[in-house]
C-alpha positions in Angstrom: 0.0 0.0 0.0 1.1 3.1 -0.7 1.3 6.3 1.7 -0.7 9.3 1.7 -3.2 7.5 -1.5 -6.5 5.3 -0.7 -5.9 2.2 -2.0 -7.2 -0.7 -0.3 -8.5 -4.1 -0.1 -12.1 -5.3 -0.2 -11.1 -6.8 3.5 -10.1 -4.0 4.7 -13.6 -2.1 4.5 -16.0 -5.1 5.2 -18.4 -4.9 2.5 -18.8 -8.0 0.3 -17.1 -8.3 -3.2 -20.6 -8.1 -5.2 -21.6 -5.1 -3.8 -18.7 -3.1 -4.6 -17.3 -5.5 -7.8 -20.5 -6.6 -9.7 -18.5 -7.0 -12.7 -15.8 -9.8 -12.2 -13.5 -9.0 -15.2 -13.3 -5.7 -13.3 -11.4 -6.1 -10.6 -10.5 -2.0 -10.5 -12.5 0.4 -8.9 -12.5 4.0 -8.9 -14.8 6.3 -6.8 -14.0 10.3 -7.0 -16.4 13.6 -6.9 -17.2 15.2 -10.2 -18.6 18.9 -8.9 -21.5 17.5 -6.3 -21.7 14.3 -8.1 -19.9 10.5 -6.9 -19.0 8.8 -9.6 -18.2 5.2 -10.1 -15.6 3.6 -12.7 -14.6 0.2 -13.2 -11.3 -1.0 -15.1 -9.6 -4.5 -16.5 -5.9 -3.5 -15.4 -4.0 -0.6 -13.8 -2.5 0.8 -17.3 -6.7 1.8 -17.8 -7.0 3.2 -14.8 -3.8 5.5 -15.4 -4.6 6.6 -18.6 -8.6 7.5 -17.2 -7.1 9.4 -14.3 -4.4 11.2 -16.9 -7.4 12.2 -19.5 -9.6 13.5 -16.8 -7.0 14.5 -14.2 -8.4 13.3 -11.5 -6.0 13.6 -8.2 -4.9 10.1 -7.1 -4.6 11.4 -3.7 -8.9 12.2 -3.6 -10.1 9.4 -5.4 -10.6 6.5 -3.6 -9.4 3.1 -6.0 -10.0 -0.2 -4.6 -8.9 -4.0 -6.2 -10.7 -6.7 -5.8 -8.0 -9.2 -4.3 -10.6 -12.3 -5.6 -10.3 -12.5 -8.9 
């Protein structure tokens, strides 16, 4: 885990996989507040995820990204 960023585990926040993973070929997720909005993102791999975060410049360090350690 890295410092100072909110990466975590599905374990470590208690909910169950489904809820937060409903697709399993997914196994990325990315919460973050667009103006008064949450939205919701879901990626295959961590080179999506960079280039989503890049094109939109969303801040790593407010976004909240979770893996889904099951898959």
């Amino acid at each position: 885990m890295c410092s100072g960023r909110s990466y975590r585990r599905i374990e470590e926040i208690g909910m169950i996989s489904t809820e937060l993973f409903p697709y399993t070929s997914f196994p990325i997720r990315l919460e973050f507040m667009e103006g008064k909005h949450s939205r919701v993102c879901y990626f295959q791999d961590k080179t999506h995820l960079n280039k989503y975060l890049i094109k939109h410049k969303i801040n790593k360090k407010t976004a909240n990204i979770l893996y889904n350690e099951e898959t």
